[in-house]
N, C-alpha and C positions, 0 to 999 in steps of 0.2 A: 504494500500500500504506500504509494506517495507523498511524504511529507508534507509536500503542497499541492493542491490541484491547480491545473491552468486552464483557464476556459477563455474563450472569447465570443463574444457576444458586440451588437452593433459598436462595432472598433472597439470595445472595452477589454482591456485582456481582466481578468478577477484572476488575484492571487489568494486561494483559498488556505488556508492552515489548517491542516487534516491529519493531525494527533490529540483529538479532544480527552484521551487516555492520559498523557501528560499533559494538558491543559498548555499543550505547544508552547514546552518547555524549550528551550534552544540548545540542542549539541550540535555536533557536527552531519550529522545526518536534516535537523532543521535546515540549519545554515546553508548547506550545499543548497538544499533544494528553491530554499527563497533567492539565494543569489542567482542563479540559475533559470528561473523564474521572471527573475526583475532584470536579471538581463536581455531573456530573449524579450522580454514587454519592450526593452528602451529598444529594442537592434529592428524590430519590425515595424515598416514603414506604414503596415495597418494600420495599426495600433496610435489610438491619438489620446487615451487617456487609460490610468491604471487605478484598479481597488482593490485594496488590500481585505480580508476582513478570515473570518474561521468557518469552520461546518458543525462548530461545538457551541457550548455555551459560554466560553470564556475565551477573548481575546491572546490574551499570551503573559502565564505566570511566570514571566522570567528565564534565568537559566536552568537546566537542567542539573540539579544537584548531587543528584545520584554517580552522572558522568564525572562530574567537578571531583566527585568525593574518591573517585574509583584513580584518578590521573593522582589522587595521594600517593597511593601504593607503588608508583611505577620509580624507577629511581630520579633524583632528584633535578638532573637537565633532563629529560626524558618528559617528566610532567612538565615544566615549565614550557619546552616546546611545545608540547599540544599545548597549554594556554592559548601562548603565544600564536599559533595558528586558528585556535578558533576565532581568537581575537581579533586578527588582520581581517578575516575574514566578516566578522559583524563589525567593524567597521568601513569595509571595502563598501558594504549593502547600504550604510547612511548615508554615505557620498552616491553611491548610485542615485540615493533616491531623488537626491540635491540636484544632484548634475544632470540627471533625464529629465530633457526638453517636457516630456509629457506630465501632464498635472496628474497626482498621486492621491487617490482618496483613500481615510482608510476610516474602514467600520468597524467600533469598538463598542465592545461589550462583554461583559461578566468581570474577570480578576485583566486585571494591564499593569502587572505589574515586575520591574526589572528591564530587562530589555524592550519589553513591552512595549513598556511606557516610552523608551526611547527611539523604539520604533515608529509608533504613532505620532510622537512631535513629526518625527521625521517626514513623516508626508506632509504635503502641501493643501489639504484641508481632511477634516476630522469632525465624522458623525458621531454618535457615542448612546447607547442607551442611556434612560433616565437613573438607572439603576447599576449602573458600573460602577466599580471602585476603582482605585488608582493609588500606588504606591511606586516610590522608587527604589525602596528594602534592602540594597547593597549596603550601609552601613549597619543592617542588621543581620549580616554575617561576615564584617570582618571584609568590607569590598568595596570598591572606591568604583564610580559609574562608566558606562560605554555607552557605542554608539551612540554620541556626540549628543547625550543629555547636559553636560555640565557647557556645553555651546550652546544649546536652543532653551533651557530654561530659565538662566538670567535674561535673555533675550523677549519671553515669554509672558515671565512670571515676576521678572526683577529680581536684582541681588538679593535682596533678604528674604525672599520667599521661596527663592530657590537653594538657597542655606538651610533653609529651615526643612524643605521636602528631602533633599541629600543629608542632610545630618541627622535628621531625626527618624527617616525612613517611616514616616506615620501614612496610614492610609487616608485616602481625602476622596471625599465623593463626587458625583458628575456635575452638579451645579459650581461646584466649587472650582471645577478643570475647565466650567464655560467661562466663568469671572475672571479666570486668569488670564483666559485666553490659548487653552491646551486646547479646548474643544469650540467646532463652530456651532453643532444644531444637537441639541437633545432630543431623540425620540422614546416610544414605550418601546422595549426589544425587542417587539417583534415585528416593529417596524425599522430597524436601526437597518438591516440588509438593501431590504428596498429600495429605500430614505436613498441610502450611500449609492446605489444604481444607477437612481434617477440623477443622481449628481454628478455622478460619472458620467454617464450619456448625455448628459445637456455641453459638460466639457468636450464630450469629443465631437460635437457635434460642434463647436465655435470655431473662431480663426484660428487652426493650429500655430501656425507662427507666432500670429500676435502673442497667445496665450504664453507660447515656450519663449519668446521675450522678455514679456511680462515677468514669469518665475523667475528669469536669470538676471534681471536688474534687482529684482527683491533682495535675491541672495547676496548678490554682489553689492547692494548698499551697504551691510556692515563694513566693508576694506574702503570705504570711498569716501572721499571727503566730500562737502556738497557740492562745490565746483564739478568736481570731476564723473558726482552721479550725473547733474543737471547735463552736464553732455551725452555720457552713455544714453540717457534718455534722450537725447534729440536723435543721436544715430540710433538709436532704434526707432523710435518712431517715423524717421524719413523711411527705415528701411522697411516699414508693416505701409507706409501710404505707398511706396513702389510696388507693394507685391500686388498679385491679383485678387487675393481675400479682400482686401480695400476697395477696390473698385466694385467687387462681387456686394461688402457691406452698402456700399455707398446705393447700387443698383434697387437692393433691396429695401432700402432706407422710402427711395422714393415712389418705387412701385408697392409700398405697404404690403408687403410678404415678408415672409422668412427667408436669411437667407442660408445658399448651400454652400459651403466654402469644402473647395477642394481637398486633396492630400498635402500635408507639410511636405517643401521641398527637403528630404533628405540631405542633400549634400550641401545645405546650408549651414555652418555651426554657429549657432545662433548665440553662443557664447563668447565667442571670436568677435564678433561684430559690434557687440555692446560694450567690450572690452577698452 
């Protein structure tokens, strides 16, 4: 059975989490399969928007403990290797999620916590049942955070609230993850799938370019001083009014329809340009 399912649906690829047995824990058998995963989502030119979410009742309890507990035993660089490789590895997957042009949704619900939760900032919008909890628990066994929470939580939540979620490792509930700004829409959970679908598919149904612009001026504002955003933002923008989505929005602007906007050009790096 597949650590992850991959399905696609109208351009959506869903990245399903299908170990509800471990409450999709992360070892190395997780890890392969979402990097892998999230890979072929970013490399496939279909593909204009990504959802992340489970086939269980609970989003993703962290690390696999059992695994963590078993690399004790092995001799002493031996186990630190495997660390160190699962590691490069859940962090390789936060930057994937960064750096793919395509908008990342993810649907959460039941425990999100540990990785979890670090994987969920990590996408670029966040459904959430009304009834999720949320923890980031690593100083509650002696472990200092990954994939790049201790970067998107000050960011988030602020210095001293993201002190307080890493240091004290307290559990905090779904209203509290909207206030902060971890989460964008609460639903009941059995609508939280859906919800995130329907979000998905309206993204990939937009101006792919524009859109995969848009994410990589965001990212790229923390390194940028405001001079140097306010330009990024003119060469992108000149470069979303040359493309054809533009003319296609502009078309439909005035013929009061919807409009259909093409496939993203590929061999655009759309990262390159706003640079």
């Amino acid at each position: 059975m597949s650590a992850v399912l991959y399905e696609v649906d109208q351009n959506v690829a869903t990245l399903r989490l299908n170990q509800p047995k471990s409450l999709n824990a992360v070892n190395p058998t997780m890890i392969d399969a979402l990097l892998d995963a999230s890979s072929r989502a970013a490399d496939d030119p279909k593909i204009r928007a990504v959802l992340v979410c489970t086939t269980g009742k609970h989003f993703m309890a962290g690390g696999d403990l059992k695994w963590f507990q078993d690399q004790l035993a092995l001799p002493a660089q031996t186990c630190r290797e495997n660390y160190d490789a699962l590691l490069e590895k859940v962090q390789k997957l936060a930057l994937c999620f960064q750096a793919m042009e395509k908008p990342v949704v993810a649907a959460a619900q039941g425990a999100v916590a540990g990785f979890g939760l670090s994987l969920m900032i990590a996408a670029d919008l966040v459904v959430a049942a009304e009834d999720a909890y949320f923890t980031l628990a690593y100083s509650n066994i002696a472990l200092s955070p990954d994939g790049g929470a201790t970067w998107t939580l000050p960011r988030f939540a602020g210095l001293k609230k993201a002190m307080e979620i890493a240091l004290l490792g307290e559990r905090f509930d779904a209203p509290t993850a909207r206030t902060m700004g971890l989460v964008n829409r609460l639903y009941p959970a059995d609508q939280v799938d859906v919800e995130a679908k329907k979000l998905a598919v309206r993204l990939a149904a937009g101006p792919a370019q524009a859109i995969a612009r848009t994410k990589a001026l965001i990212n790229a504002s923390f390194d940028a001083s405001f001079k140097e955003q306010l330009l990024a933002e003119q060469n992108s923008f000149v470069g979303c009014a040359t493309h054809p989505d533009f003319a296609e929005g502009l078309a439909a602007f005035f013929q009061k329809r919807r409009p259909a906007y093409g496939s993203r050009d590929q061999e655009t790096d759309v990262r390159n340009q706003i640079s």
